[in-house]
C-alpha positions, -999 to +999 in steps of 0.1 A: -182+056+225-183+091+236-179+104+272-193+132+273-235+128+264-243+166+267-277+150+288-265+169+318-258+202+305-288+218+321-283+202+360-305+170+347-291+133+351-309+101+348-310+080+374-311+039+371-349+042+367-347+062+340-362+093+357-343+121+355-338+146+381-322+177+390-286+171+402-291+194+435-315+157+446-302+148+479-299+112+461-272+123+443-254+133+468-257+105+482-245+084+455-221+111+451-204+105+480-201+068+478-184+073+446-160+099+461-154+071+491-150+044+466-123+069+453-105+073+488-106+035+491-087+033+459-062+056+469-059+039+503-057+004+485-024+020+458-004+031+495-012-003+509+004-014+476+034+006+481+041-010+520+061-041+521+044-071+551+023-100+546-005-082+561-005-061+519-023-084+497-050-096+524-057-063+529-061-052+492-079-084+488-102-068+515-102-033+497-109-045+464-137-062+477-151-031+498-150-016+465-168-035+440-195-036+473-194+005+473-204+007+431-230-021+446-242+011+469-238+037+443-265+014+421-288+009+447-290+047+457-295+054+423-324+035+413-308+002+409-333-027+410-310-051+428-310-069+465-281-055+493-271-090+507-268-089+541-236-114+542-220-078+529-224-063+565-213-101+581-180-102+562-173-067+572-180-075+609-160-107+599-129-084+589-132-060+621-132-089+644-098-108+633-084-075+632-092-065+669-077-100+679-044-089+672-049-052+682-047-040+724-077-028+743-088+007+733-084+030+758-076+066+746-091+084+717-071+078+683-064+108+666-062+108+626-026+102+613+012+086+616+014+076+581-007+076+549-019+046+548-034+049+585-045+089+580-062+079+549-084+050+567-095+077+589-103+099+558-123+064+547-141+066+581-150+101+581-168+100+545-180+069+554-203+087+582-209+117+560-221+087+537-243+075+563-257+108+568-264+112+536-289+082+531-307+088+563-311+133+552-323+118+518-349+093+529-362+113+556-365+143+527-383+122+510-407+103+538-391+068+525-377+036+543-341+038+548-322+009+527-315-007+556-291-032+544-268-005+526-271+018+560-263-011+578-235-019+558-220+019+555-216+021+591-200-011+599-176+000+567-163+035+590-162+007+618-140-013+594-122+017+585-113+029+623-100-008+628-081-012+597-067+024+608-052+007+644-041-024+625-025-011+599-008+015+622+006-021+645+017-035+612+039-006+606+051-002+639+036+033+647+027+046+676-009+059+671-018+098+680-040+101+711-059+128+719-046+149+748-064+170+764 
């Protein structure tokens, strides 16, 4: 099987409908962008592999997961007739709130950083909300109901991301960067 279909040549794609539309669509973009996230979580999930700490393979576990959940968003944006189960958003919430149990009060703005792993959580966050934003632009563009499920679950994923970001930073034993003003 060829890679390349030569169907895109003239800014067209197909979407999971079959329609095809001009690859400037707000959609795609969208979906775009949870691919490139899916991408970042990949990259996060090869440093985790690199750290030593029984905290790693939980938290690839976790990743690997968020991931096959992410191509779960992509299909949906694009056309995909499939249901966004709710239980998605619960484990997520699941996930932030054992992680929180072993982290100290917030108190100070975290800035991004102190090693890979934690800067690229926040990286993770950031597309994340750009996600988000993406969605709500597209569906607003086009008059529709947001999916709320994969809204839902987007946003409690940069929450996810923030946490994992503090925890990951406790489990190697950096101090996080605080904003000073």
């Amino acid at each position: 099987m060829k890679i390349y279909t030569k169907t895109g040549d003239k800014g067209r794609t197909s979407l999971a409908t079959g329609a095809r539309v001009r690859k400037s669509d707000k959609r795609l973009e969208a979906y775009g962008t949870a691919d490139e996230l899916n991408s970042f979580v990949g990259l996060l999930r090869a440093k985790v592999a690199q750290e030593e700490g029984d905290w790693c393979a939980a938290t690839d576990e976790q990743l690997g997961w968020i991931q096959n959940r992410l191509f779960d968003v992509g299909a949906v944006l694009s056309g995909a007739d499939m249901p966004f189960a709710e239980e998605s958003v619960n484990q997520l919430e699941m996930w932030i709130d054992e992680m929180q149990e072993d982290l100290p009060e917030l108190r100070e703005f975290i800035l991004p950083g102190g090693s890979e792993a934690v800067a690229l959580c926040h990286v993770c966050r950031t597309v994340a909300r750009r996600l988000e934003r993406g969605v709500v632009v597209w569906c607003d563009e086009e008059e529709m109901d947001l999916p709320e499920q994969v809204v839902c679950f987007v946003n409690r994923l940069s929450d996810y991301s923030f946490v994992l970001a503090r925890w990951v930073g406790k489990k190697q034993k950096i101090v996080p960067f605080v904003w000073k003003k």
